[in-house]
C-alpha positions in Angstrom: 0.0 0.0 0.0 2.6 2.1 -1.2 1.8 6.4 0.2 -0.8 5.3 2.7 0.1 4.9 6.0 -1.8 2.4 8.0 -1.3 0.5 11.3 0.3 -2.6 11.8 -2.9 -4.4 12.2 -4.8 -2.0 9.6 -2.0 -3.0 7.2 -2.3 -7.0 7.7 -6.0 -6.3 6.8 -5.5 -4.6 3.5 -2.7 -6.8 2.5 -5.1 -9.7 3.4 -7.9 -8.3 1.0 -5.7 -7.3 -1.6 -4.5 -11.0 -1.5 -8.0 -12.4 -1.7 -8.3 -10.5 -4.9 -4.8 -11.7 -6.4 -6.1 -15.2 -5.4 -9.9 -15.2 -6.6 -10.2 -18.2 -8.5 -14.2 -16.8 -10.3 -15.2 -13.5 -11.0 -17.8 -13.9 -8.7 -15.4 -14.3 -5.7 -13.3 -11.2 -7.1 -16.2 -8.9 -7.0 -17.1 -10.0 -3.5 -13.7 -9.5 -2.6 -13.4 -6.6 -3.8 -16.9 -5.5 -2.2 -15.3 -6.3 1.2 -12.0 -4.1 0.2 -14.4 -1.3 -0.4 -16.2 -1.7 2.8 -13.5 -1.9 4.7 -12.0 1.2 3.3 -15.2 2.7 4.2 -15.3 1.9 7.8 -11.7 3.2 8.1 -12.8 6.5 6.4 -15.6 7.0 8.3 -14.2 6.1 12.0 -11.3 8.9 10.6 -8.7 6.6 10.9 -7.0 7.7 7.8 -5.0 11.2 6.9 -6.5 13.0 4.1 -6.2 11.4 0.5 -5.5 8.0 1.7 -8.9 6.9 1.7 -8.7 7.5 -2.4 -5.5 6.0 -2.5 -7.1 2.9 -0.8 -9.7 2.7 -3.4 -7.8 3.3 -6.2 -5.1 0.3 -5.2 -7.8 -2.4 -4.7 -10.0 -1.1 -7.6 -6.7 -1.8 -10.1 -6.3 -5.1 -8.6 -10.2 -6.0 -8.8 -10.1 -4.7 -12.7 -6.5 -6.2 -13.3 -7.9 -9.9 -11.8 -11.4 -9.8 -13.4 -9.4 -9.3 -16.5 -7.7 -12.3 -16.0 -10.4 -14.4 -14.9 -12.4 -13.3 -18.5 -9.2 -14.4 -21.0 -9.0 -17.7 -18.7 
């Protein structure tokens, strides 16, 4: 999660989402995935546990790996 800065525990939890993105094996399970991602971006941004911008950053990372593995999953 390269320019956002997260805690330890915050960081394990966005690295383990990103991963279950990476690792969807049906564009169903990507989506849902990625729906998770989102929501837990979300709750972050609205308890104000982010500094201003990373909440976009956030988005855009998983969004790119959501639209990079349903890409996969359609040539596959």
């Amino acid at each position: 999660m390269e320019g956002v800065v997260l805690s330890e525990k915050m960081q394990r939890e966005a690295d383990r989402l990103l991963a279950q993105i990476v690792r969807a094996d049906s564009m169903i399970i990507a989506v849902k995935a990625g729906a998770r991602a989102d929501g837990f971006v979300l709750g972050l941004e609205t308890g104000g546990a982010l500094r201003a911008g990373d909440s976009e950053r956030l988005y855009i990372i998983f969004e790119a790996a959501l639209v990079e593995r349903l890409k996969t999953l359609s040539r596959g």
